[in-house]
BALOBA-1460 file (C-alpha; in Angstrom, 3 decimals):
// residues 323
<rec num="1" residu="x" x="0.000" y="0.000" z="0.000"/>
<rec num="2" residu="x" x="2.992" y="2.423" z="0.602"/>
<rec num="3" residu="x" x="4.120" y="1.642" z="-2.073"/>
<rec num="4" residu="x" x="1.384" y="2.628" z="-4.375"/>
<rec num="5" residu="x" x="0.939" y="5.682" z="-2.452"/>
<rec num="6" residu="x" x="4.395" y="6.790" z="-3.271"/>
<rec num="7" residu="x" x="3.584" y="6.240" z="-7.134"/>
<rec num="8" residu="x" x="0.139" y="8.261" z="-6.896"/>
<rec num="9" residu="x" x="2.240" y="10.514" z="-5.414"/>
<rec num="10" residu="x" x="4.945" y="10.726" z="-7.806"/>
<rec num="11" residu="x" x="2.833" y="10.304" z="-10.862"/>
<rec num="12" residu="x" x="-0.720" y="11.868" z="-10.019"/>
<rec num="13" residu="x" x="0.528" y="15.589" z="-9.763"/>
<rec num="14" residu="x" x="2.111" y="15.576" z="-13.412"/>
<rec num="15" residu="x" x="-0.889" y="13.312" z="-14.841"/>
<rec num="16" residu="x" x="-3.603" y="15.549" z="-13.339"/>
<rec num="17" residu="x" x="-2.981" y="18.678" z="-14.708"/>
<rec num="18" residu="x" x="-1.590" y="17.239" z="-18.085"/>
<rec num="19" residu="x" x="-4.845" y="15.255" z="-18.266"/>
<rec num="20" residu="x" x="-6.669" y="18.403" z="-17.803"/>
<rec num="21" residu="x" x="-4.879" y="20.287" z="-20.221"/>
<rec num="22" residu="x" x="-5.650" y="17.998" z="-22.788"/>
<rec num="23" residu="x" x="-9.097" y="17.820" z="-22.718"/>
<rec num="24" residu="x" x="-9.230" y="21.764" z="-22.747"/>
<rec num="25" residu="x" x="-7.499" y="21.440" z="-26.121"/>
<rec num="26" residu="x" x="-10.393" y="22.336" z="-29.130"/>
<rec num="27" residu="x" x="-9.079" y="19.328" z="-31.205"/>
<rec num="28" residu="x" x="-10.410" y="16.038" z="-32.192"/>
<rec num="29" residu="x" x="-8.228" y="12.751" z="-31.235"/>
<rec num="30" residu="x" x="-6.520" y="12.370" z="-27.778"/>
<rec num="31" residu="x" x="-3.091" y="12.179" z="-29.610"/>
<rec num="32" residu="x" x="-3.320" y="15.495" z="-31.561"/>
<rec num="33" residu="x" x="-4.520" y="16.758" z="-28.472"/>
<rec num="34" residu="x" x="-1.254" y="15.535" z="-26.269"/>
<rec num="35" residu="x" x="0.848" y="16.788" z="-29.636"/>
<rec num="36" residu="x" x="-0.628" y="19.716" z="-28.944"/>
<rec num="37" residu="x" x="-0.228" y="20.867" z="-25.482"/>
<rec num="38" residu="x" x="3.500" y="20.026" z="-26.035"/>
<rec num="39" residu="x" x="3.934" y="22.919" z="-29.182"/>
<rec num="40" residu="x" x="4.604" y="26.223" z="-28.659"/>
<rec num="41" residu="x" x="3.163" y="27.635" z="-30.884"/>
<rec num="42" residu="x" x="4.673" y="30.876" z="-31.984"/>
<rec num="43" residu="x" x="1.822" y="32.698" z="-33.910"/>
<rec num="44" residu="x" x="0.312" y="32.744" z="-29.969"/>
<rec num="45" residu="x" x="1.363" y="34.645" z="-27.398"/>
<rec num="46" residu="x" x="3.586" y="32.786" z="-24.039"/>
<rec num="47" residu="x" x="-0.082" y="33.142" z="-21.885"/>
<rec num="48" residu="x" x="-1.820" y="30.837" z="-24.485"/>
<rec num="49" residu="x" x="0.724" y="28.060" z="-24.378"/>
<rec num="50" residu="x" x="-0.089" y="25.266" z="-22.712"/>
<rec num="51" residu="x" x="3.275" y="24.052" z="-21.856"/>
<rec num="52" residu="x" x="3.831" y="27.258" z="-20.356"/>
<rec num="53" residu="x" x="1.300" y="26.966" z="-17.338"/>
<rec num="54" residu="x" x="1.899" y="23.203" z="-17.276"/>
<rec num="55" residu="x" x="5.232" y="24.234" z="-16.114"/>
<rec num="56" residu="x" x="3.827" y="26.275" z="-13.577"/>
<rec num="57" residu="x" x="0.976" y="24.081" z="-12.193"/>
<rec num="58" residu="x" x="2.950" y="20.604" z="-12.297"/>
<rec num="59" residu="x" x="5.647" y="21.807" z="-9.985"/>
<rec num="60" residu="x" x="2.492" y="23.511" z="-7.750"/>
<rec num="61" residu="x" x="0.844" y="19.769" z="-7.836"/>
<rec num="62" residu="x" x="3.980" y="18.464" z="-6.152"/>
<rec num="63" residu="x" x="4.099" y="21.421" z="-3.831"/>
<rec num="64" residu="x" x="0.921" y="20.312" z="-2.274"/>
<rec num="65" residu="x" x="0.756" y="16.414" z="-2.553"/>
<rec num="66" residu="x" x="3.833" y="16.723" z="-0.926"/>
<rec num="67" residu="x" x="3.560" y="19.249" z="1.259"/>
<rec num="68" residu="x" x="0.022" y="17.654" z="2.651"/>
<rec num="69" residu="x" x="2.676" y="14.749" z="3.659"/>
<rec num="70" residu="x" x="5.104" y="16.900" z="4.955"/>
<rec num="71" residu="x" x="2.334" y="18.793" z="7.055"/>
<rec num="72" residu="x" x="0.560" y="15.747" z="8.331"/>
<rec num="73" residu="x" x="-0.070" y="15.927" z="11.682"/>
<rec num="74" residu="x" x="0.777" y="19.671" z="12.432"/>
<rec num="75" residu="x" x="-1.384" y="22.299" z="13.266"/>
<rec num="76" residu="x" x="-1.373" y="25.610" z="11.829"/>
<rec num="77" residu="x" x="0.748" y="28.518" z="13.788"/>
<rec num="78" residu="x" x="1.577" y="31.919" z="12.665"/>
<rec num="79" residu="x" x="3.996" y="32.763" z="14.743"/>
<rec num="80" residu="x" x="8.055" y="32.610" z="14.614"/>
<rec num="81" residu="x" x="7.907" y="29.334" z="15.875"/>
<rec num="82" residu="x" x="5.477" y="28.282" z="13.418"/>
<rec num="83" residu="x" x="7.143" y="29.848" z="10.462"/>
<rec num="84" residu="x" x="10.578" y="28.025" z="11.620"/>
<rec num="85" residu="x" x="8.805" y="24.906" z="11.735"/>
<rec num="86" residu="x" x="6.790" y="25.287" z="8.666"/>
<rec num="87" residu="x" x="10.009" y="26.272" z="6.631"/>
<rec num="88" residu="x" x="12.188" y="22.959" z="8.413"/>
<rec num="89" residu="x" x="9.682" y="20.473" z="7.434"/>
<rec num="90" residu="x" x="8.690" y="22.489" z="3.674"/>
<rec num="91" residu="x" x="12.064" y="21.885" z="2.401"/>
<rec num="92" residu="x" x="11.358" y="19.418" z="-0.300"/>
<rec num="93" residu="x" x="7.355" y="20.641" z="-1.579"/>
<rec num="94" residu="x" x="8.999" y="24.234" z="-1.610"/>
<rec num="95" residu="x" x="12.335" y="22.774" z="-3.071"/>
<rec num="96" residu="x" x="9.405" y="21.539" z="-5.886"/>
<rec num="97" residu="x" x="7.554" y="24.458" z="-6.179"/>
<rec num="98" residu="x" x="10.568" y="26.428" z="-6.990"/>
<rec num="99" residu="x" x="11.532" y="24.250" z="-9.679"/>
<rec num="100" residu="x" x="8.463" y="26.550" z="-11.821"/>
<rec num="101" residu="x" x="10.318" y="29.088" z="-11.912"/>
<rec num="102" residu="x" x="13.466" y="27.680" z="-13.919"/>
<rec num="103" residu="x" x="11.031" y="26.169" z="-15.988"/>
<rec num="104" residu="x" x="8.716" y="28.658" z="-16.798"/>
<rec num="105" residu="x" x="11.875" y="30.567" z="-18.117"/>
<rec num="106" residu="x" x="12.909" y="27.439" z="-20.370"/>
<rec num="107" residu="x" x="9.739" y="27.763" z="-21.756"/>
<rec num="108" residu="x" x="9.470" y="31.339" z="-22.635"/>
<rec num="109" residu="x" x="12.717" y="31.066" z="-23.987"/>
<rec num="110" residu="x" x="11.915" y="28.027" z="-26.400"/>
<rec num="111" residu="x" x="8.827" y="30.095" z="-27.323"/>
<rec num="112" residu="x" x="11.509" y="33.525" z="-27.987"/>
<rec num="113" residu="x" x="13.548" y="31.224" z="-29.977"/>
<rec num="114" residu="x" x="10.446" y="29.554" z="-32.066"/>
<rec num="115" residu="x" x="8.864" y="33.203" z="-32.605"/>
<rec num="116" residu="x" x="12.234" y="34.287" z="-33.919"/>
<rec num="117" residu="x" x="12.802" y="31.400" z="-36.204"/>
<rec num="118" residu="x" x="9.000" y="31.823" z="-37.436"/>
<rec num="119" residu="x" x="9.905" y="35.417" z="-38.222"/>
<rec num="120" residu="x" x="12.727" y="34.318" z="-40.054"/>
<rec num="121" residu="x" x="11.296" y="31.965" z="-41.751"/>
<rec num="122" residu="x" x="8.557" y="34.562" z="-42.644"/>
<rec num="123" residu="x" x="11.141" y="37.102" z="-43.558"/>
<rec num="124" residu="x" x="12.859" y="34.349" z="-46.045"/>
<rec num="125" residu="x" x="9.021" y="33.884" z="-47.216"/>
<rec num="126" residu="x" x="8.598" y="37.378" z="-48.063"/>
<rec num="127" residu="x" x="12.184" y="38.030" z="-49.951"/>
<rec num="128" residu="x" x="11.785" y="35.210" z="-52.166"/>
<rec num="129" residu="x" x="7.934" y="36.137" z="-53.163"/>
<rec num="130" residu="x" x="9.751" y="39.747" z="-54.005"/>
<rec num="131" residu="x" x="12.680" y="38.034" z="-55.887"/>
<rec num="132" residu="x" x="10.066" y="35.972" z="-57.638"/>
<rec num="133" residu="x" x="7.719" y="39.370" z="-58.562"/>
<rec num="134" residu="x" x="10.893" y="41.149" z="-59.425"/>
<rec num="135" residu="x" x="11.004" y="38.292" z="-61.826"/>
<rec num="136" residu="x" x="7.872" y="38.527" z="-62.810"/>
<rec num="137" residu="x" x="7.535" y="41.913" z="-63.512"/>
<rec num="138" residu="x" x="11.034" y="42.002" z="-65.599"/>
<rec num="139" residu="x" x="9.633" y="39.359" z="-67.510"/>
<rec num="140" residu="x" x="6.238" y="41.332" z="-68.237"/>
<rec num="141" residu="x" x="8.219" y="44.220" z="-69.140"/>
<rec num="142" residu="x" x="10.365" y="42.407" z="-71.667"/>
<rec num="143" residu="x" x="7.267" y="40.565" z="-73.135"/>
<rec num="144" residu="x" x="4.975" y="43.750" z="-73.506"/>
<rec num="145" residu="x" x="8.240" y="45.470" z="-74.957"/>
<rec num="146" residu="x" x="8.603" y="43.003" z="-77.622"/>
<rec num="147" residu="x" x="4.449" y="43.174" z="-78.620"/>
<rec num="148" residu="x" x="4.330" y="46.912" z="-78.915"/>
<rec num="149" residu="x" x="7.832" y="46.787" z="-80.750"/>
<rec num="150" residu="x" x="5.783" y="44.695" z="-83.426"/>
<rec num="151" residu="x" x="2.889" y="47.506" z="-83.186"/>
<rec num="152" residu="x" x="5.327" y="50.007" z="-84.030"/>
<rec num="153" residu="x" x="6.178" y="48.155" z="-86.776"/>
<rec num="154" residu="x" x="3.288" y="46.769" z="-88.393"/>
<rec num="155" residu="x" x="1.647" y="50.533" z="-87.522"/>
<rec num="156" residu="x" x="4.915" y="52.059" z="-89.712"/>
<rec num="157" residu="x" x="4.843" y="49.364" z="-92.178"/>
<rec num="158" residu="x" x="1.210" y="49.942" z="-92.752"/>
<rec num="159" residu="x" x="1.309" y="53.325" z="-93.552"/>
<rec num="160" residu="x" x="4.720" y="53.444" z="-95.857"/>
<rec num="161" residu="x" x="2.747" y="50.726" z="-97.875"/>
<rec num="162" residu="x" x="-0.015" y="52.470" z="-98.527"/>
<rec num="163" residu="x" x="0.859" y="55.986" z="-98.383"/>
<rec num="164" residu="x" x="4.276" y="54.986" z="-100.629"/>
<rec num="165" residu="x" x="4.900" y="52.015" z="-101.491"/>
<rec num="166" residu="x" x="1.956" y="51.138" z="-103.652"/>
<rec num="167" residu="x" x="3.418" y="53.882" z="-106.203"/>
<rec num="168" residu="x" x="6.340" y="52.909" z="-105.941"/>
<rec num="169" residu="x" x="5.731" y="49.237" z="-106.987"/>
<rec num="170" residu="x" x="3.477" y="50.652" z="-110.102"/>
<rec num="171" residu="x" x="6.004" y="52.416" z="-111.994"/>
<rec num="172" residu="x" x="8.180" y="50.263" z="-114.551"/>
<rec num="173" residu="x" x="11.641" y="48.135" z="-113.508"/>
<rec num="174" residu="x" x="14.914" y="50.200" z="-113.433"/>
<rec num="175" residu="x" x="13.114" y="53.482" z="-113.843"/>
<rec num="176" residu="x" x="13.150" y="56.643" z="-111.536"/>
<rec num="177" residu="x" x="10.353" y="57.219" z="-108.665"/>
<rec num="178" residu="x" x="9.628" y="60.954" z="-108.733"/>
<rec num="179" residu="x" x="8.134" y="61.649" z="-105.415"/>
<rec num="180" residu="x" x="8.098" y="63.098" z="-101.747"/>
<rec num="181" residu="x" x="7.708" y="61.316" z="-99.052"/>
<rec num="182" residu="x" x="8.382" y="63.071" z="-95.698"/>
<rec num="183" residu="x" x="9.622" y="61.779" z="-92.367"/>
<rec num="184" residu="x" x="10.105" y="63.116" z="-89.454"/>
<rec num="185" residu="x" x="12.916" y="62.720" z="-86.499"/>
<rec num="186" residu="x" x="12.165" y="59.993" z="-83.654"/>
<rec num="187" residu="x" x="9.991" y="57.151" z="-85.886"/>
<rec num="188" residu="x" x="11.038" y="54.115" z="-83.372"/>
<rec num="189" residu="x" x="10.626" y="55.682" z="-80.101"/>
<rec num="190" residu="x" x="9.546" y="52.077" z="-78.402"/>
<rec num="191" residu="x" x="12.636" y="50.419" z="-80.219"/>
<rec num="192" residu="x" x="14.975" y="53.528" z="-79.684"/>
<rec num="193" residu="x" x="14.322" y="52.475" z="-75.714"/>
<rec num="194" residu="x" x="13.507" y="49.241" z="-75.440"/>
<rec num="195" residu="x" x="17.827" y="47.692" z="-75.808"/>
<rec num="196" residu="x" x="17.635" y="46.780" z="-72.366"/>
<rec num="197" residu="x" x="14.530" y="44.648" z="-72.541"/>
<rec num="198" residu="x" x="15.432" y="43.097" z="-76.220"/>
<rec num="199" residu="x" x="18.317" y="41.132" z="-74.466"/>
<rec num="200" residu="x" x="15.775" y="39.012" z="-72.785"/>
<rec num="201" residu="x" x="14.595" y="37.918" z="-75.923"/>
<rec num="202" residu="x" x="16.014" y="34.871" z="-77.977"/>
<rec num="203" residu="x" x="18.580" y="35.511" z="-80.084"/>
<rec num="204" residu="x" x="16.873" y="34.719" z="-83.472"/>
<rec num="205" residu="x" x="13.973" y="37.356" z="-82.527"/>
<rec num="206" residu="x" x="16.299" y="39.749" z="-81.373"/>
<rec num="207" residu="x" x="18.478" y="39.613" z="-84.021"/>
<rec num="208" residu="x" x="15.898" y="39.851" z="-86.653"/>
<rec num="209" residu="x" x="14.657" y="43.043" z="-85.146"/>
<rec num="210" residu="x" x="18.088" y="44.866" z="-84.998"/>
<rec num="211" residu="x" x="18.188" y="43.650" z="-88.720"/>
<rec num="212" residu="x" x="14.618" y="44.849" z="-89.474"/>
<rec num="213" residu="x" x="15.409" y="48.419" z="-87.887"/>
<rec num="214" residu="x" x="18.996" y="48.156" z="-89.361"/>
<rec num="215" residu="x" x="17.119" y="47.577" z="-92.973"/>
<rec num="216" residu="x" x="14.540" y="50.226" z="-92.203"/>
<rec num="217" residu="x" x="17.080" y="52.865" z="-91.429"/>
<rec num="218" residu="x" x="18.629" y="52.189" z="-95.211"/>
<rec num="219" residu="x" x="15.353" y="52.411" z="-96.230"/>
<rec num="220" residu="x" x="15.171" y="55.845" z="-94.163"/>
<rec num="221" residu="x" x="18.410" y="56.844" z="-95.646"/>
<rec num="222" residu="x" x="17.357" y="56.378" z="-99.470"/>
<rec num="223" residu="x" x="14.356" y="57.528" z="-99.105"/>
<rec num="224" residu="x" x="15.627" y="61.018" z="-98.471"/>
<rec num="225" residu="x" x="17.891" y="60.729" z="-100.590"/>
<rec num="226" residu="x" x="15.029" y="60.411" z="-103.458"/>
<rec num="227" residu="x" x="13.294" y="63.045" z="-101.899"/>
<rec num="228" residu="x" x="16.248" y="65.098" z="-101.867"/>
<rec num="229" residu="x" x="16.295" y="64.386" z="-105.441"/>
<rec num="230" residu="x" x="12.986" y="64.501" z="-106.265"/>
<rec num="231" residu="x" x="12.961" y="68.386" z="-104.836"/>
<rec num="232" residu="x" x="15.495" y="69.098" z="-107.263"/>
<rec num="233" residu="x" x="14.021" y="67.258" z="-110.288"/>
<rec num="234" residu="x" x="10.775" y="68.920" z="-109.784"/>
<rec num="235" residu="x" x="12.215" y="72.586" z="-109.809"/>
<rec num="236" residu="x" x="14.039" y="72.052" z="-112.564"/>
<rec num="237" residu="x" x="11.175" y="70.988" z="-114.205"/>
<rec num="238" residu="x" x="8.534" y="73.712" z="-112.813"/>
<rec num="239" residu="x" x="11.040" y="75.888" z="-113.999"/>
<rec num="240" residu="x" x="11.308" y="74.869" z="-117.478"/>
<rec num="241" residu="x" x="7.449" y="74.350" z="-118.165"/>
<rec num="242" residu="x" x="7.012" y="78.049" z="-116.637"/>
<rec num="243" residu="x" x="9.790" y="79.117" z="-119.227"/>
<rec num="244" residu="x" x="8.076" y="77.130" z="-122.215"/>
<rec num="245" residu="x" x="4.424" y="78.598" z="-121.522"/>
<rec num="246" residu="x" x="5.669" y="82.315" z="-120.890"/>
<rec num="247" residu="x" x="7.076" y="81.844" z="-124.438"/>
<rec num="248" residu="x" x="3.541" y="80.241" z="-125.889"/>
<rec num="249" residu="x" x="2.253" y="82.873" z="-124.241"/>
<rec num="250" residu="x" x="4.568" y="85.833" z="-126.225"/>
<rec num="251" residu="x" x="3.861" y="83.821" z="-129.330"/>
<rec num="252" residu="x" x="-0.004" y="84.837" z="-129.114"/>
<rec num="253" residu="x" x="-0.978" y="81.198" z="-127.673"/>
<rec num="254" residu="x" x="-4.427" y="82.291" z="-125.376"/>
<rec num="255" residu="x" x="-6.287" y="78.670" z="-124.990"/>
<rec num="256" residu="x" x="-6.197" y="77.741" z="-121.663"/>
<rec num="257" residu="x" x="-6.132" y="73.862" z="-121.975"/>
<rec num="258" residu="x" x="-3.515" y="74.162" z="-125.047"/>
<rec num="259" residu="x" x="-1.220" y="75.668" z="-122.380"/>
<rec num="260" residu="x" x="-2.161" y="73.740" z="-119.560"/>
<rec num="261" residu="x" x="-1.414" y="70.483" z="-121.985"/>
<rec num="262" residu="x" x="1.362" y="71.509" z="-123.035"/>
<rec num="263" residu="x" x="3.379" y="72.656" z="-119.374"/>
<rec num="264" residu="x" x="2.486" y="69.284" z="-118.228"/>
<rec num="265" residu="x" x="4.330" y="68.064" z="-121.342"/>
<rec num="266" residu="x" x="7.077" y="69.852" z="-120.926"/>
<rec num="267" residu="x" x="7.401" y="68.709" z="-116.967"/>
<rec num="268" residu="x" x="6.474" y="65.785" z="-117.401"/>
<rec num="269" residu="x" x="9.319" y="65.248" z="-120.032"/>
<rec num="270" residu="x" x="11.698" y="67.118" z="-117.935"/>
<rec num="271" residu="x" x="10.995" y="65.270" z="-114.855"/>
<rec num="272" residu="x" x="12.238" y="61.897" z="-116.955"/>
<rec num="273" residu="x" x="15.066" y="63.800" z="-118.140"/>
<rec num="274" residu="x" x="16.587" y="65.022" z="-115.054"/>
<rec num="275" residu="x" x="15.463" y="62.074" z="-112.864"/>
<rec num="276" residu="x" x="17.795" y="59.997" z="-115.478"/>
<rec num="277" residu="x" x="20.438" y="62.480" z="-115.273"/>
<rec num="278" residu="x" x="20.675" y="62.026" z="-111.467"/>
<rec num="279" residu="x" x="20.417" y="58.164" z="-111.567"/>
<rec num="280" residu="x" x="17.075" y="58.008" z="-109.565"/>
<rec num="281" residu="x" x="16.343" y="54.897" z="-111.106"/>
<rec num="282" residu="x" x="19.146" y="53.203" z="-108.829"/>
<rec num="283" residu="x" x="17.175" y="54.927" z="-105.796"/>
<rec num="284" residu="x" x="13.996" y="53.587" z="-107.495"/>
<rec num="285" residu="x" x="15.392" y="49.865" z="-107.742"/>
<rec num="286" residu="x" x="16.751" y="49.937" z="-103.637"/>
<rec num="287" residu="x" x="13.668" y="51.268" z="-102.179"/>
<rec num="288" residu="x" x="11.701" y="48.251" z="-104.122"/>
<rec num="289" residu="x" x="14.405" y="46.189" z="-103.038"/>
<rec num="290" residu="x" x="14.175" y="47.077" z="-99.518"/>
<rec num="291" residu="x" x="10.830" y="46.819" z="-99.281"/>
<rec num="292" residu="x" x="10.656" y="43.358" z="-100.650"/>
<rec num="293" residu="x" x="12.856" y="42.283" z="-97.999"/>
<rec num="294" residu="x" x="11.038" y="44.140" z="-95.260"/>
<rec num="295" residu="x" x="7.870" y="42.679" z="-95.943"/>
<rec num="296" residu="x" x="9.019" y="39.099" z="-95.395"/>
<rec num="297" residu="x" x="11.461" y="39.813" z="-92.488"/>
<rec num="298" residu="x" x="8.386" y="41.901" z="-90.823"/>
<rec num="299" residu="x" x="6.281" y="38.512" z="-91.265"/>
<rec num="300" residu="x" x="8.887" y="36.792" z="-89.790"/>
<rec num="301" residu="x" x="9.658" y="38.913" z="-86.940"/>
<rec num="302" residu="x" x="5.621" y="39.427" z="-85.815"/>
<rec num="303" residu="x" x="5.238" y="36.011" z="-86.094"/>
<rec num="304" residu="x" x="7.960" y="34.513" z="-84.081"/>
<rec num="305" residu="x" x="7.841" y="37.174" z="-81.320"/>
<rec num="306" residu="x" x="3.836" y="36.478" z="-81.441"/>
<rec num="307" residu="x" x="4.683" y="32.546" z="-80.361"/>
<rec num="308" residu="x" x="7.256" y="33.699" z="-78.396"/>
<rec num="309" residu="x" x="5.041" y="35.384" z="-76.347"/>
<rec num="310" residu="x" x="2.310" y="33.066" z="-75.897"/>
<rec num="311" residu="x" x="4.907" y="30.607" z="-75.165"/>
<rec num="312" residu="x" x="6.630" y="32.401" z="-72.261"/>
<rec num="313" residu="x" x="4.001" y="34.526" z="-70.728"/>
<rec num="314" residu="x" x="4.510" y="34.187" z="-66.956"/>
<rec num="315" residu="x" x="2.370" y="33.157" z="-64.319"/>
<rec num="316" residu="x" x="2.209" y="35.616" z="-61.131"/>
<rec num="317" residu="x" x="3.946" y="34.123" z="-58.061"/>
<rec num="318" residu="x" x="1.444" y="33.576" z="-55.367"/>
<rec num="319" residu="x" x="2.118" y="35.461" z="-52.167"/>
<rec num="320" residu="x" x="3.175" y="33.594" z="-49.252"/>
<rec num="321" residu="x" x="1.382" y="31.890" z="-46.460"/>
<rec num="322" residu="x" x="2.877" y="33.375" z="-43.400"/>
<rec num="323" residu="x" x="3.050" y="31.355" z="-40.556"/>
């Protein structure tokens, strides 16, 4: 019998309030619920933990099961007599009690420690979801650079055809293009900024577009020249017309559509002249050229950066679940 009265005693005050704290637990299953009471968890402050008063009621447990030993058969004094007894036969329960004190502290420090790790582990959470949308956004940037490059150039390319091209293609092999076509200063802004996003790209895209701009700059270059020329072919020729009719005009010649015919004659036949003179024709033949190869390195480029796109378009990173 003294025997199992020195196990209750040993075992009850640590399975008592351990039993008690885990049926306070809200989960299902006695095992989760022992799992449980033994975290700490760090999302929760040190008063919530379980652990934490465990250590402070098991060593009180043992405090009074054995101090209702150590007190058997004494009456209560409170006096210095008393208090000298009390104290010479309280050595071991208070010896117990005390022992909450050193443990309380071991817990709260295990808790500091797991709250810092969380935070860490939250702060390593964070940086990589920024790396990753750093990422993400670079990528964005570099994909939306290469679609509105290929608006700015099906936008150019659409206009030049129409507005110059089309003529161009109608007059006759190796002979001169007469005719104005005027540009302007900054045509490629998107391109003209967009070198640091273009070396994202693959190589075969990106070096198509440097050739396409390359290519369109030539074309840039020759048409002005032909403009340049055309100016001059086109005064020479107003010029001798105006000559021709002053003299119809000296010679008695009235009829209004007599004259008109014949200064278009005389520019038109002018125009030809001086346009050969200058060697348009050789502008004539590399703007066709040029244009030729445009077209089917413009096909090429839109539709390779088009796949290109679909292909690689990123998926936002999700943000992190913080512990």
């Amino acid at each position: 019998m003294e025997y199992l009265l020195l196990a209750g005693l040993i075992v009850l005050p640590a399975i008592i309030p351990i039993t008690i704290a885990i049926l306070l637990q809200p989960t299902d299953g006695l095992i989760t619920r022992a799992v449980e009471i033994a975290k700490l968890r760090a999302d929760k402050g040190l008063s919530t933990q379980p652990l934490f008063w465990l250590c402070i009621f098991i060593p009180t447990s043992y405090f009074l099961a054995f101090g209702i030993v150590s007190w058997n058969g004494y009456s209560l004094s409170l006096d210095a007599a008393g208090l000298k007894t009390f104290i010479s036969i309280s050595a071991v329960p208070l010896g117990l009690l005390s022992l909450s004190l050193p443990l309380t502290v071991i817990a709260a420090s295990f808790h500091s420690t797991e709250q810092t790790a969380r935070q860490i582990r939250n702060t390593k959470s964070i940086q990589e979801y920024q790396h990753q949308l750093r990422k993400y956004d670079q990528e964005i940037v570099a994909l939306n650079t290469l679609k509105l490059i290929t608006v700015e150039l099906g936008e150019a390319w659409k206009i030049y055809s129409t507005e110059y091209a089309v003529e161009l293609f109608r007059t006759d092999e190796d002979a001169p293009y007469v005719a104005t076509y005027p540009l302007g200063e900054g045509l490629f802004p998107i391109y003209d900024s967009a070198s640091a996003h273009l070396s994202s790209a693959p190589f075969e895209i990106t070096s198509n577009i440097v050739r396409i701009y390359m290519r369109i700059k030539g074309l840039i270059t020759t048409l002005n020249e032909n403009n340049r020329n055309s100016i001059l072919v086109r005064g020479i020729a107003v010029s001798e017309a105006d000559k021709e009719l002053r003299l119809l005009r000296d010679n008695g010649a009235s009829n209004p559509e007599v004259l008109q015919g014949r200064w278009q004659e005389i520019f038109q036949f002018s125009c030809a002249r001086e346009a050969h003179n200058l060697n348009m024709r050789y502008e004539a033949n590399s703007l066709k050229n040029l244009t030729r190869e445009l077209h089917d390195l413009l096909e090429i480029v839109i539709t390779e950066t088009n796949e290109h796109i679909q292909r690689n378009t990123p998926v936002a990173p999700t943000p992190p679940a913080l512990e």
